[in-house]
C-alpha positions as CSV (number, residue, x, y, z in Angstrom):
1,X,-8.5,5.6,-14.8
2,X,-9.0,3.2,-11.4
3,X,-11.4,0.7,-12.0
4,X,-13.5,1.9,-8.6
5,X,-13.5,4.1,-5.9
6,X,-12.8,2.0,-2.5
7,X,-13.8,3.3,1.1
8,X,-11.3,2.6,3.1
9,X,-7.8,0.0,2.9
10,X,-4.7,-1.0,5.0
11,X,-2.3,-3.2,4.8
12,X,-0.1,-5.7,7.5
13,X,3.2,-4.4,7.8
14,X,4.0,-6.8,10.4
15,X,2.1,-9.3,12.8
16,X,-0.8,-6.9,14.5
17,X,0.0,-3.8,12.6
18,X,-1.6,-2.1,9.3
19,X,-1.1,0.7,7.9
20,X,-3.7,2.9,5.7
21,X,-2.7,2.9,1.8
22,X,-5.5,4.2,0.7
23,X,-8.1,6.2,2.3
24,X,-10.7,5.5,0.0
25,X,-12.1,9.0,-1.1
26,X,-13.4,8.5,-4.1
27,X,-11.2,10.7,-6.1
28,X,-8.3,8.3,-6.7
29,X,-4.9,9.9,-8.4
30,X,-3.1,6.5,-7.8
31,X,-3.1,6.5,-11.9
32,X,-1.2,9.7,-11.7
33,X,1.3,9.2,-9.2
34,X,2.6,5.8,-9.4
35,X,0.6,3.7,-7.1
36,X,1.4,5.6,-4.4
37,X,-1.8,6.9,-2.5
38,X,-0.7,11.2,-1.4
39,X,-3.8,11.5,0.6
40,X,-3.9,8.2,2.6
41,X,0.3,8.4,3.1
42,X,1.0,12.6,2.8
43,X,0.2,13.4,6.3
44,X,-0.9,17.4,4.7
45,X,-2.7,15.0,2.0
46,X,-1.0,17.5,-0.7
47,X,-1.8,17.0,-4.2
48,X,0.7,18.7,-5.9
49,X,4.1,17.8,-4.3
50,X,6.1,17.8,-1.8
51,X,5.3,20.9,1.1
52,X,8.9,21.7,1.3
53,X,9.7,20.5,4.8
54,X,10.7,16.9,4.4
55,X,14.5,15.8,5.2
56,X,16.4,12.8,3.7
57,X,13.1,11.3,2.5
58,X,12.0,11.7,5.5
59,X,8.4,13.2,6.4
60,X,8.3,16.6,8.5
61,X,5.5,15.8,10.3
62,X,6.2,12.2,11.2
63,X,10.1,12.3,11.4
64,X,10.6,10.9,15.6
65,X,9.0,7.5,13.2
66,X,11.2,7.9,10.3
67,X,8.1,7.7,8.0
68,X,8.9,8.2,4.2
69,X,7.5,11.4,2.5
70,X,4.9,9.7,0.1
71,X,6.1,12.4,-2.4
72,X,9.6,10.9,-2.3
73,X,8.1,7.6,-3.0
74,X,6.0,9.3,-5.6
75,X,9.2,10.8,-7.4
76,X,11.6,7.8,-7.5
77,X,8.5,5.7,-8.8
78,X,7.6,8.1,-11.8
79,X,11.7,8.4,-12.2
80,X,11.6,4.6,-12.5
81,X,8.6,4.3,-14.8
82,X,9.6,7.2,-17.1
83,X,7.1,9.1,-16.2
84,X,8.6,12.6,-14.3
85,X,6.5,14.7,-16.7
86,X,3.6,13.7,-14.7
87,X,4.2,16.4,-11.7
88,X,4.1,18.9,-13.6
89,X,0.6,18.4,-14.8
90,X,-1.4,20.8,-11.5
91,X,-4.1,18.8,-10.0
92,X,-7.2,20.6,-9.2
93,X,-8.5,20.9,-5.8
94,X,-9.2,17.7,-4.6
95,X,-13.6,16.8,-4.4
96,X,-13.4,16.2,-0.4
97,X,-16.9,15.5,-0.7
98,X,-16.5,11.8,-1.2
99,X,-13.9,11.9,1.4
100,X,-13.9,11.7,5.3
101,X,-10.8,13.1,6.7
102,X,-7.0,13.6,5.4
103,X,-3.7,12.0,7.0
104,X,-2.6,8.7,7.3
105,X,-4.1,6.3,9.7
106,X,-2.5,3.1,11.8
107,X,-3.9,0.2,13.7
108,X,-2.0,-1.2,16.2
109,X,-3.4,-4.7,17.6
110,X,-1.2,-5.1,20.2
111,X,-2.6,-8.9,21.3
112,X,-1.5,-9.8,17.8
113,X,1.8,-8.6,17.8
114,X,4.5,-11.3,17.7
């Protein structure tokens, strides 16, 4: 169980750029799929898996930016720790009340970029 519920976190990826890890809901499942955040970083925010359109690793939705399909991240992590028997446990319907919106976010500051 996550020790809290946060509202909202991003992380440099480079000099004037973060990107959204977490979206802060208030329903985490970070204990359930390896640290890595399906509704900040699925751009569908799907619960359950992979949707079925992602190439290579790639993420359907996002491919022109080669972003990584959180749900391959999410498999090669639990395939690292052991721990594949966790997708097939069904998650519930996610409790959106807590939440404000699904997809991954970015900020792009470009006066700090290097």
């Amino acid at each position: 169980v996550p020790g809290l519920n946060t509202n909202g976190l991003s992380q440099p990826t480079e000099q004037g750029v973060w990107e959204e890890r977490c979206q802060a809901c208030g329903d985490c499942v970070l204990a359930l799929t390896g640290g890595y955040c399906p509704v900040a970083r699925c751009a569908k925010s799907l619960l359950n898996g992979p949707c079925g359109g992602s190439q290579r690793g790639i993420c359907e939705v996002y491919a022109e930016n080669e972003t990584p399909c959180v749900w391959d991240q999410i498999y090669k992590r639990l395939e690292e720790l052991g721990q594949l028997d966790r997708l097939m446990e069904v998650q519930p319907a996610k409790n959106w009340h807590t939440s404000r919106d699904g997809g991954q976010r970015k900020i792009v500051r470009e006066d700090l970029r290097l």
